[in-house]
N, C-alpha and C positions, 0 to 999 in steps of 0.2 A: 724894391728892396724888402719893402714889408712883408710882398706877395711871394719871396722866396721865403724869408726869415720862416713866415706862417707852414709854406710848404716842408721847410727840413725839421720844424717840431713838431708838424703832422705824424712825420714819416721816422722822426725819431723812437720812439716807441715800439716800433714795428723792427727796426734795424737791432735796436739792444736786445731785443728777444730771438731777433735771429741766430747773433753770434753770441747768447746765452743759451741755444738750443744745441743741447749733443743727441747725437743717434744713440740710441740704447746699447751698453756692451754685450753684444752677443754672449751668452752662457757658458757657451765652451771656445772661445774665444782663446788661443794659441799664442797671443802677442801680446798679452796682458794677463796683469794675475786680479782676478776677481773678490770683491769684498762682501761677504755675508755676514750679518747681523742680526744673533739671536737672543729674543727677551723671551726670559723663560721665567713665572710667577715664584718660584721659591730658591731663597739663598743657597741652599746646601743642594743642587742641581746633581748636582755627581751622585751624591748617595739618592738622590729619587731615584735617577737614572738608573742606575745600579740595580735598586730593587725592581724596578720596572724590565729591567732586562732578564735578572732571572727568574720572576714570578710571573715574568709574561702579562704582564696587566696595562698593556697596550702602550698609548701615545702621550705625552704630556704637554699641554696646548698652551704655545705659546706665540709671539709674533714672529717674523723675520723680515729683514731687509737685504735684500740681494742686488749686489750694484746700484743701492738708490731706489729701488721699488718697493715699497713696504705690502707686504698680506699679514692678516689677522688671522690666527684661530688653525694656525699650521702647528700639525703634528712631529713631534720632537721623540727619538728615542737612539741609544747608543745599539750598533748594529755588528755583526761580524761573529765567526765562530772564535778562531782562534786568535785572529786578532783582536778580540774585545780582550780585555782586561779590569777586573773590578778595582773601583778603588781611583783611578787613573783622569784626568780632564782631556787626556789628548786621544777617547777614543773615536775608533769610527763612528758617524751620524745618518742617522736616513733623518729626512725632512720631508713629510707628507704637507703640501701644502693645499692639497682638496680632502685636509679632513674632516674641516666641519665645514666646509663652503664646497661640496664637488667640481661644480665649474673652475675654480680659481685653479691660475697654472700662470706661470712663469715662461711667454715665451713657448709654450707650449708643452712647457717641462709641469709635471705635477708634482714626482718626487726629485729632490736631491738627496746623491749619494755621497759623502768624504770619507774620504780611506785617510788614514794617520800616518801610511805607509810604515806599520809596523817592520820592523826587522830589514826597512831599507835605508839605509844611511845616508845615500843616492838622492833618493827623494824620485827620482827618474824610472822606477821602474816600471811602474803602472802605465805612463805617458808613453814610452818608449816603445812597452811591447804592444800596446791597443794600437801604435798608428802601423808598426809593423805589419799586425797582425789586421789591419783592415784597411790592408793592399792588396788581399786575399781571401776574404771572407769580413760578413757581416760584425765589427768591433765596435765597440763603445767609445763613444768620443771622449777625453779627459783631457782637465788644464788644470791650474792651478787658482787656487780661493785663497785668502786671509778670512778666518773665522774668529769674531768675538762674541763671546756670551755674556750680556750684563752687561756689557761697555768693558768686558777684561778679554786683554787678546791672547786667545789661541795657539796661534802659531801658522803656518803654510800647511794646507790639506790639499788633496788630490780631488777636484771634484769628478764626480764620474758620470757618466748618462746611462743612466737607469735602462734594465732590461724590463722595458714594461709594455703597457697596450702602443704607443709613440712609435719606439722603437722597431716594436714587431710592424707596424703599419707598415712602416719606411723601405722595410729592408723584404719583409715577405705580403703585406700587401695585406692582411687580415691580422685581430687578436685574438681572437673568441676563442680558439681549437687548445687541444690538451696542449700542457703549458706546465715543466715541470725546474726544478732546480735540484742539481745534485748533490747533499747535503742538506743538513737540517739542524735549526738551532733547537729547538726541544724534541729531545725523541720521545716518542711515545712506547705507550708498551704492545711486544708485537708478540707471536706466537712463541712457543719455544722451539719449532719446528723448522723455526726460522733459519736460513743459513747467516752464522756469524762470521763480524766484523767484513762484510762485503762491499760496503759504501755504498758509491754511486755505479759498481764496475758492469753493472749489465748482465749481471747473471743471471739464471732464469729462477724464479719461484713461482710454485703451483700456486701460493697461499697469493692472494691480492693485498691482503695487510700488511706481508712480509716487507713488500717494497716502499710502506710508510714509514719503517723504519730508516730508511736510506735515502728518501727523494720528498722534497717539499713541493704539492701540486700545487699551483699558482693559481690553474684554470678550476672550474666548477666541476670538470671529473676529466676521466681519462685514465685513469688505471689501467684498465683494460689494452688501452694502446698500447703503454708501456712496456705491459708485459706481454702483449703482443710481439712490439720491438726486441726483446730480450729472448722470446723463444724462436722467431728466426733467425737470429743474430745465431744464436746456442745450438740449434736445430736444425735449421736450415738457411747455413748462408749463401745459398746460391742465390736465393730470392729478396737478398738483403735491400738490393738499390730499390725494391718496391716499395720499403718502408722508412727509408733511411737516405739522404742524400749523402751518399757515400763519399762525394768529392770533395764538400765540404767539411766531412769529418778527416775527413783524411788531412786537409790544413788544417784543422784544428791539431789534430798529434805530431804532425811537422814542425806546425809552431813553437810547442810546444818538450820538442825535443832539442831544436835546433838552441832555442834561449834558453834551456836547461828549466823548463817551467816545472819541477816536482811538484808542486803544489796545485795538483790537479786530476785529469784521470790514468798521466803519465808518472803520478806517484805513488807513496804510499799507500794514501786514502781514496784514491778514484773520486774526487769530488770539485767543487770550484767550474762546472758547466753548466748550462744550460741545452735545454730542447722542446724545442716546441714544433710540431708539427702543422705543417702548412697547410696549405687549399690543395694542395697535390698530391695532400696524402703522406707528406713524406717531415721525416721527425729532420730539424734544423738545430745542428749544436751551435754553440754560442759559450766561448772564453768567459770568466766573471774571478776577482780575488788574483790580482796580479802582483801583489805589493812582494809576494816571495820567487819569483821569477827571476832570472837570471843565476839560478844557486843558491840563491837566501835557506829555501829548504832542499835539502839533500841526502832525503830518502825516498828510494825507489820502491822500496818494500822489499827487497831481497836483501836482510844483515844490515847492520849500522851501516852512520850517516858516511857519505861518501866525502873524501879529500876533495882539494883544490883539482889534481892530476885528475881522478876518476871523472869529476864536473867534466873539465874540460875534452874527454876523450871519451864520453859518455856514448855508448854503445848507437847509432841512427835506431837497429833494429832491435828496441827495449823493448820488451815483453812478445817479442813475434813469437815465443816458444811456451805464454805464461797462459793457460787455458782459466787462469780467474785475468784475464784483464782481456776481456771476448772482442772488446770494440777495438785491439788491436790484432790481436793474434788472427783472430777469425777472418777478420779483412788480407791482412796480412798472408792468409793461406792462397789466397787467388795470383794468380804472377801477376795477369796485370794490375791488379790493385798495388802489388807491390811497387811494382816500374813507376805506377803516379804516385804512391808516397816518397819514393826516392827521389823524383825530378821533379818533385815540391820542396824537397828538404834543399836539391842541388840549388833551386830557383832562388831561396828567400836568402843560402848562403850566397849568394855571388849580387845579389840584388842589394844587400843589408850591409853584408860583414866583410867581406874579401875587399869591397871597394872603401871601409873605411864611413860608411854616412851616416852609422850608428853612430860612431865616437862623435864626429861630428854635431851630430841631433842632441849626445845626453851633454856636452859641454853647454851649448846653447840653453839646454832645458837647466842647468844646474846655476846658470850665468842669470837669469832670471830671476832667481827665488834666493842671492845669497844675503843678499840685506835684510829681507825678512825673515828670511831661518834664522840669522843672528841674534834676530830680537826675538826670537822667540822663547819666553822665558820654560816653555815647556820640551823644548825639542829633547827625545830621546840619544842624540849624539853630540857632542863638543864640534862647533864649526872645523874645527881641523880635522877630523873625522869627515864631515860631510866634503869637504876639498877634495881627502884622498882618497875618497870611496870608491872613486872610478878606473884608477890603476891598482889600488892595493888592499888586500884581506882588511877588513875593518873586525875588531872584535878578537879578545883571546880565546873567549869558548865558542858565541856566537862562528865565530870565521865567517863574515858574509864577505864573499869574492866583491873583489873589482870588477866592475862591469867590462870595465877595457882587458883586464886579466884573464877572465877568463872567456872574452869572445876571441880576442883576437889569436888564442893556440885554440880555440874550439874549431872557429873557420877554418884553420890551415888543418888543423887535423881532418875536416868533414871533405874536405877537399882534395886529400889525399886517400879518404877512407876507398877501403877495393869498394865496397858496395855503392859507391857516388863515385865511379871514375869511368863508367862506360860512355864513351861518346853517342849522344841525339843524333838523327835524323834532324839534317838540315832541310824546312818546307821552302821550296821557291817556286816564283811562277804562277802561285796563285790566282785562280782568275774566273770569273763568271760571265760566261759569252753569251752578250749579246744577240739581235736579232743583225743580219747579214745586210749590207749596204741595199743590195737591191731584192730583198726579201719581203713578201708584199704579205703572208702569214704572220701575225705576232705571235711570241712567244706566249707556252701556259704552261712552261718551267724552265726550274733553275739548273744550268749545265756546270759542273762547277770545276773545275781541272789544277793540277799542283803538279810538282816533280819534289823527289826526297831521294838524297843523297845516305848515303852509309849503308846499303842494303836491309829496305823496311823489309818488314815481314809483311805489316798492312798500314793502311790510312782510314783512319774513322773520322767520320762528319756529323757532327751534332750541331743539330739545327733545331730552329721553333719558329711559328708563326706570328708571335706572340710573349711578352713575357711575363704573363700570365700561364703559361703552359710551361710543364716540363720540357727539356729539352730529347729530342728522339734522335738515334742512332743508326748510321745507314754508312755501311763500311765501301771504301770508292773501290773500283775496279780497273786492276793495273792494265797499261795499254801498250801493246807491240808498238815496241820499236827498236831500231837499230843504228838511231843514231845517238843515243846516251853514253856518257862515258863510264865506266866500270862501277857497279856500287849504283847507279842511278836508275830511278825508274821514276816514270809517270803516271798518273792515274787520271779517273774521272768517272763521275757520277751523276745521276739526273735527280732532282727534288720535283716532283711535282708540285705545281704553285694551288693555295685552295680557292684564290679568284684573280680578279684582273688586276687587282690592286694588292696584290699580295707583299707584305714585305718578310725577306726572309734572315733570321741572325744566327748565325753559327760562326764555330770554330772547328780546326784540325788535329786530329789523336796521330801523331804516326810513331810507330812502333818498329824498334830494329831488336834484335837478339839481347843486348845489353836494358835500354833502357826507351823510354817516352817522351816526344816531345810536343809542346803544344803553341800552333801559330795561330790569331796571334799571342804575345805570350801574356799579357792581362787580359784573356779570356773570360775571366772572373766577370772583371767591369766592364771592358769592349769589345764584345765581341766586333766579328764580322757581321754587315748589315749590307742587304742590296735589296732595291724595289725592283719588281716586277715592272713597273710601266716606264723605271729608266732603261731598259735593258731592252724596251721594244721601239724607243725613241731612235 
């Protein structure tokens, strides 16, 4: 009895720290709202902040505690164009936490972003459109934080993941290359030769200064690229996909049309992106400043702000005819460019909105945060406001649309639009043949065969070795036959393999009169993958 007794208070110890041991909360962590804790050295923090923000006189050091983890000596400053506000405790915050300690990071996070979600009543719009929107291209991961300063609380902020070296790793695989943001919190002074009020919209200028007026370089240089990027955009778009990953940008203005994103380079000011250009030579946009998304701002740049009606019936093809907004119009000029901006816009509608899993998604996300919006003695709107924001205009002058208001006549409209109503080419039969049962040769390439319904015009095959490599293009070639029923045809094409181990990932383009369609259809994230040494098995 002794010799157990002795054994379970051996073992006690060991067991109470077991089930006093939590796993650390993930950062951006979806199923919980996050708690950050900042001790900042002076009482009147707002007015430092304030003048720190507009005199530009950098970070103000203090500690933070995030989820329970404390660092010292992290950089504190209020951040945002026009969502900053002077004066104000609920604005946006960057938190440098390797500012006087470089190593130090969080998880592997070094800055944190909070958006205040100015002008969203919702509180959901940031969350809503980054998970949207990175179904389909590279997006910033966001959840929800409670933030207190001094031991006094805040309120519910947007935490966001930072577009930084992290990120870019993840998503393209390098950070070091030209690296720019669209928009700028202190302009400088530029020539007078300058073209004004141009933003971010890609236009071309001879002068290299001209474009520090409208783009903040993140990277050590790269000007040069930029308006590199801008003179063949302007110049010569034929040769655009050289410099530019075309297909990614083109979700990004899908996106960005489809949620009524004006506050970006589909509005007014052409600003709120990113681009950095990759190991492949080619500039990568990147979404940033989501908080006015869904309607919140509603101007295009063509005449005052637009009504509820116009929101929601808002043109797919905005600016296809506007030669100051190059990065869409110029694109726009190619048909097939056009066909994939259209059967991206058809894709995210019928994906997102027609089926309902948006509503869904912002109830859940607004279901989350109603307790602590309550107590937040700072929040910008009356909890009855934040309830109804979903279905109904919040605001007499503001007017920020109901998220549910105005997607749910936006989808039916986009859905019925003539320019989104041609029927795809359905891909079937897909298939990569193998080496033949009694075939004593093995294969040293990829045979690769399909059939498409609605009368394609052609099948295009973009494939890589690698995904590290751009993907390359090699259109299939249609094959006699006579036994297809009307509208149908088959094709097939050979890849050469470049060894015996070769794996190869592509997807299918097939193109009929109306429109484009691509199998399979998250080509984005999964493509098509087949090994060479399965296929000789």
């Amino acid at each position: 009895m002794k010799r157990l007794l002795f054994a379970l208070l051996a073992f006690a110890p060991a067991l109470i720290l077991a089930q006093g041991t939590k796993s650390p909360r993930p950062l951006f962590d979806k199923k919980s709202i996050g708690e950050i804790r900042l001790t900042l050295p002076v009482k009147n923090w707002v007015n430092a902040l304030d003048s720190m923000r507009i005199y530009g006189m950098g970070l103000m050091t203090g500690s933070v505690v995030i989820d329970g983890a404390k660092y010292d000596g992290a950089g504190v400053r209020f951040r945002g164009d026009k969502s900053y506000q002077t004066g104000l405790k609920r604005n946006p915050f960057t938190i440098k936490l390797n500012s006087s300690y470089p190593d130090q990071n969080h998880q592997g996070y070094t800055s944190i972003k909070l958006s205040s979600s100015l002008r969203d009543p919702s509180m959901v719009r940031e969350i809503l459109f980054h998970e949207i929107a990175g179904k389909y291209m590279p997006s910033s991961q966001a959840c929800y934080t409670k933030l207190y300063i001094n031991d006094e609380y805040l309120g519910v902020f947007v935490n966001l993941e930072s577009v930084d070296k992290k990120f870019l790793d993840a998503h393209y695989g390098s950070s070091g290359n030209p690296f720019f943001k669209a928009g700028v919190d202190y302009k400088p002074e530029t020539p007078a030769t300058c073209k004004q009020n141009i933003f971010g919209s890609l236009e071309y200028e001879d002068n290299l200064d001209c474009y520090k007026g409208n783009f903040d370089m993140i990277s050590t240089s790269g000007w040069n690229d930029l308006q590199e990027l801008t003179r063949i955009l302007n110049k010569e778009p034929e040769k655009i996909d050289k410099v530019l990953d075309v297909d990614r940008a083109l979700w990004m203005l899908a996106l960005n049309n489809v949620m009524v994103n004006l506050s970006s380079y589909s509005g007014n000011y052409s600003h709120n992106y990113y681009l950095y250009k990759d190991n492949k030579g080619k500039f990568q946009p990147v979404h940033w400043d989501l908080n006015l998304s869904f309607g919140s701002f509603k101007n295009t740049g063509k005449g005052s702000d637009l009504e509820i009606k116009d929101l929601q019936n808002l043109d797919p093809l905005l600016h296809s005819d506007n030669p100051y907004k190059p990065l869409i119009s110029q694109l726009l000029k190619d048909p097939f460019h056009k066909k994939v901006y259209l059967a991206h816009i058809r894709q995210i509608v019928e994906e997102n909105f027609l089926n309902g899993s948006y509503e869904k998604r912002a109830q859940e996300l607004q279901g989350m945060i109603v307790v602590p919006y309550n107590d937040d003695p700072n929040k910008a709107y009356p909890l009855d406001d934040f309830k109804r924001s979903l279905r109904e205009t919040v605001g007499r002058k503001s007017k920020i649309p109901g998220i549910i208001e105005l997607m749910s006549k936006r989808a039916r409209f986009l859905k019925t639009n003539p320019e989104l109503t041609a029927l795809p080419s359905s891909v079937t039969n897909v298939e990569v043949q193998g080496r033949g049962k009694f075939e004593n040769q093995k294969l040293n390439s990829f045979r690769i065969i399909a059939k498409a319904d609605r009368f394609p015009k052609r099948l295009l095959v973009y494939y890589r070795f690698s995904a590290n490599e751009p993907y390359m293009i090699i259109p299939m070639n249609e094959d006699a036959s006579n036994d297809l029923p009307a509208g149908v045809k088959a094709f097939s094409v050979i890849i050469e393999a470049k060894s015996a181990d070769a794996v190869l990932d592509y997807y299918i383009v097939a193109e009929n009169a109306g429109t484009v369609s691509f199998i399979p259809a998250d080509y984005m994230n999964k493509p098509y993958m087949v090994k060479l040494s399965d296929l000789n098995k």
